[in-house]
C-alpha positions in Angstrom: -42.5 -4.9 -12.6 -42.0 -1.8 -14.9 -42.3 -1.4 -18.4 -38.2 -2.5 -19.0 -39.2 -5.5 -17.6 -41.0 -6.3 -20.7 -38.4 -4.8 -23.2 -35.7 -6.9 -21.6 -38.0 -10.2 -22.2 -38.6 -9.5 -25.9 -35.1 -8.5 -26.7 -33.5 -11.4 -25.4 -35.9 -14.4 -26.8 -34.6 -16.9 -25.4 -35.0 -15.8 -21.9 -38.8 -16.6 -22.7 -38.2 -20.2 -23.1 -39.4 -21.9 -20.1 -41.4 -19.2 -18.4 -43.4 -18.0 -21.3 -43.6 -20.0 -23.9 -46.9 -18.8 -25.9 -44.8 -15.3 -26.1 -41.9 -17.0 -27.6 -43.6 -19.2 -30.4 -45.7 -15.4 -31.1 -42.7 -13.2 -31.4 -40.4 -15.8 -33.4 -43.1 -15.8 -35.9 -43.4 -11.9 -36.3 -43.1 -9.6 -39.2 -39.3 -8.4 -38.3 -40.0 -5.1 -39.2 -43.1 -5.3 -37.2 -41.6 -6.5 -33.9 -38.6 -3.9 -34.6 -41.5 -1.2 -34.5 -42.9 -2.8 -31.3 -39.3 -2.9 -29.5 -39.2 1.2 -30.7 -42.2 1.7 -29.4 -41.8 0.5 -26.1 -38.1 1.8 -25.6 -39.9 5.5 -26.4 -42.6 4.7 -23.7 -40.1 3.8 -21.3 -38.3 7.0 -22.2 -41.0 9.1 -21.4 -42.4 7.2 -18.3 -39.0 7.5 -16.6 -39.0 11.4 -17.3 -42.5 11.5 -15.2 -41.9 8.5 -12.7 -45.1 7.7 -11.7 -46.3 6.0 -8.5 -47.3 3.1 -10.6 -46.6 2.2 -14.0 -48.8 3.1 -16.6 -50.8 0.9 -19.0 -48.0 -1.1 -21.7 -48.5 0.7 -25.5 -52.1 -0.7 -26.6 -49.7 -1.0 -30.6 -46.9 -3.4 -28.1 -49.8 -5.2 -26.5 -52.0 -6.1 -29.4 -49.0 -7.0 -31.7 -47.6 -9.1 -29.2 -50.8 -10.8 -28.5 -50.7 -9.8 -24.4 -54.6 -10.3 -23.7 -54.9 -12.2 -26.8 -52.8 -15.3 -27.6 -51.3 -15.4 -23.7 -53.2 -17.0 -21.1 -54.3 -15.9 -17.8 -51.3 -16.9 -15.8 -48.8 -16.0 -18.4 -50.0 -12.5 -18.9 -50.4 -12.6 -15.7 -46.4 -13.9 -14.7 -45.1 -11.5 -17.5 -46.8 -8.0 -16.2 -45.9 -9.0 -12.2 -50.3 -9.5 -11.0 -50.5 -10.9 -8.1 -51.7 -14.9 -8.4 -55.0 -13.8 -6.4 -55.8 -10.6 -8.6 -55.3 -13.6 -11.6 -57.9 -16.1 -10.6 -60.3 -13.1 -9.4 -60.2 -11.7 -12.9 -60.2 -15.1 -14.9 -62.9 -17.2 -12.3 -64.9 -14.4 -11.7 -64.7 -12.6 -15.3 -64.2 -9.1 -13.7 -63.2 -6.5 -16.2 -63.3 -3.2 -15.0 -63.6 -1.4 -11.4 -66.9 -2.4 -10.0 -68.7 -1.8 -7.0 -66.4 -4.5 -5.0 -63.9 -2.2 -5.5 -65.5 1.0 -4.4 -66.0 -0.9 -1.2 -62.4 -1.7 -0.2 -62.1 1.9 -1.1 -64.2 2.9 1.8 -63.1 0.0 4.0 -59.6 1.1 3.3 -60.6 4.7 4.1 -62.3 3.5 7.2 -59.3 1.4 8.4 -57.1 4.5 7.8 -59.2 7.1 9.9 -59.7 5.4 12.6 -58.9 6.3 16.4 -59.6 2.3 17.8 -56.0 1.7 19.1 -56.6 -2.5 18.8 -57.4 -1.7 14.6 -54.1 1.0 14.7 -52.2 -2.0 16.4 -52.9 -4.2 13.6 -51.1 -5.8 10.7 -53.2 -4.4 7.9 -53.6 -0.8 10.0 -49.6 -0.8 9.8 -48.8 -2.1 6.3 -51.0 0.7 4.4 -49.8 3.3 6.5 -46.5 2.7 4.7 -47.8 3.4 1.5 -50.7 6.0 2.8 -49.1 8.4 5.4 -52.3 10.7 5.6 -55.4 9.5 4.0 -56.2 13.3 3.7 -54.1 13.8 1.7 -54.9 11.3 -1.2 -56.7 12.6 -4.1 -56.9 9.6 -5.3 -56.1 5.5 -6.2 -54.5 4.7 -9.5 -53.7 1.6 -11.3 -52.7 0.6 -14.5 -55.1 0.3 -17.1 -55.9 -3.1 -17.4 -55.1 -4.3 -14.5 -58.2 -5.8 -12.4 -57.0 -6.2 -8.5 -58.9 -9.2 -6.5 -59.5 -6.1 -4.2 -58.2 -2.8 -3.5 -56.7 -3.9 -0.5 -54.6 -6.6 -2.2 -51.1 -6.2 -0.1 -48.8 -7.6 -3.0 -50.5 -5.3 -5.8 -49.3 -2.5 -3.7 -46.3 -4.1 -3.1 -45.6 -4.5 -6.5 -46.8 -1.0 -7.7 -49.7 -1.8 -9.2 -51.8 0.6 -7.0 -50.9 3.6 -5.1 -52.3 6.7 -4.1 -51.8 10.7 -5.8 -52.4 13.8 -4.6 -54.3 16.5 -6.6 -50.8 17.9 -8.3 -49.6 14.4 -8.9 -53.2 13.4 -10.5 -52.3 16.4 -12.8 -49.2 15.0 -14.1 -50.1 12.0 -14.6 -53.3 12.8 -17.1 -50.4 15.0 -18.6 -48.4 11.4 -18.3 -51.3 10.5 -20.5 -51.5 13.2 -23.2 -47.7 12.8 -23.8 -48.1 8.9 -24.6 -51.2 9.5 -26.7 -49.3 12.4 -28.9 -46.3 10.5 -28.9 -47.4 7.0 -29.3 -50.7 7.3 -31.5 -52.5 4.3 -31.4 -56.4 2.6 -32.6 -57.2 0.9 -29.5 -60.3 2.5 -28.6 -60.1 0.5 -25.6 -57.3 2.3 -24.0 -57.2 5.9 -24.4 -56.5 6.4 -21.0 -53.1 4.7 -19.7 -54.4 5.0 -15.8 -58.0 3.7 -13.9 -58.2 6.6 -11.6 -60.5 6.6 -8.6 -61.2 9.8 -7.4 -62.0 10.0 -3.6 -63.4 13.7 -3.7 -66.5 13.4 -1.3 -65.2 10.2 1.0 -62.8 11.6 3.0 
């Protein structure tokens, strides 16, 4: 999912009908000046996202997300439906109230590490070995793992969050650009949400490799 994903479901309400229904009784019942603000908003973020292109997609406008009610009136499997998180990485955060990158993760960081450096031919013949080396071509080369803000994977290694570009890896130039990624939105789309002043969770991997 990318961030047109989203503009394409609010702009066309009635595409919400069956699938997200909370969304659609929200947004009929907006301030229309309001929701014309929020679609602005979000066609100016997608502007400037697609200028950069990032690995993944960054966080959605903290103003779109509080005004439509995203973490607020939806629940778990509907937020989770609309932004594209994998079933798993929804019952992980909502059974196990995870809300933020904890130690969990920092180990499928090293076992994913691990996995990637190794010289064991039966663990290089294997299905996981195989399917991050697609997305990781030299684990030497990774500055490090990024993810949207707000987005809580069951585990680092969660196949279909990569799939769907919800985590991916940046070398040191790319981490640049994407904290510039960052500034731009801020300037450009200046928000209160102390919450998300950052539009990326960035794991560094300086010292593992």
């Amino acid at each position: 999912m990318d961030i047109k994903y989203l503009y394409e479901k609010i702009t066309n309400i009635e595409s919400l009908e069956d699938e997200f229904p909370i969304l659609k009784s929200h947004i009929t019942r907006m301030d229309p000046f309001v929701l014309d603000e929020v679609i602005g908003r979000l066609r100016k973020q997608i502007y400037i996202v697609d200028k950069y292109n990032p690995v993944v997609r960054p966080a959605i406008d903290p103003f779109v997300s509080s005004e439509l009610g995203i973490y607020r009136r939806l629940d778990d499997m509907e937020l989770g439906k609309l932004l594209n998180y994998p079933k798993c990485c929804v019952n992980s955060f909502s059974e196990e109230c995870r809300f933020g990158i904890d130690s969990e993760h920092l180990k499928d960081v090293d076992n994913l590490i691990k996995l990637l450096k190794t010289e064991d031919d039966k663990v290089i013949d294997s299905e996981d070995y195989k399917f991050f080396k697609q997305y990781i071509p030299n684990i030497n080369d990774v500055y490090a793992i990024v993810l949207p803000s707000g987005f809580i994977p069951c585990s680092i290694m969660c196949k279909e969050a990569w799939e769907n570009k919800l985590i991916g890896t940046v070398n040191q130039k790319e981490f640049k650009q994407l904290e510039e990624l960052e500034k731009l939105l801020y300037c450009e789309l200046p928000h209160l949400h102390g919450a998300y002043e950052e539009y990326f969770e960035k794991i560094v991997l300086d010292g593992k490799l």
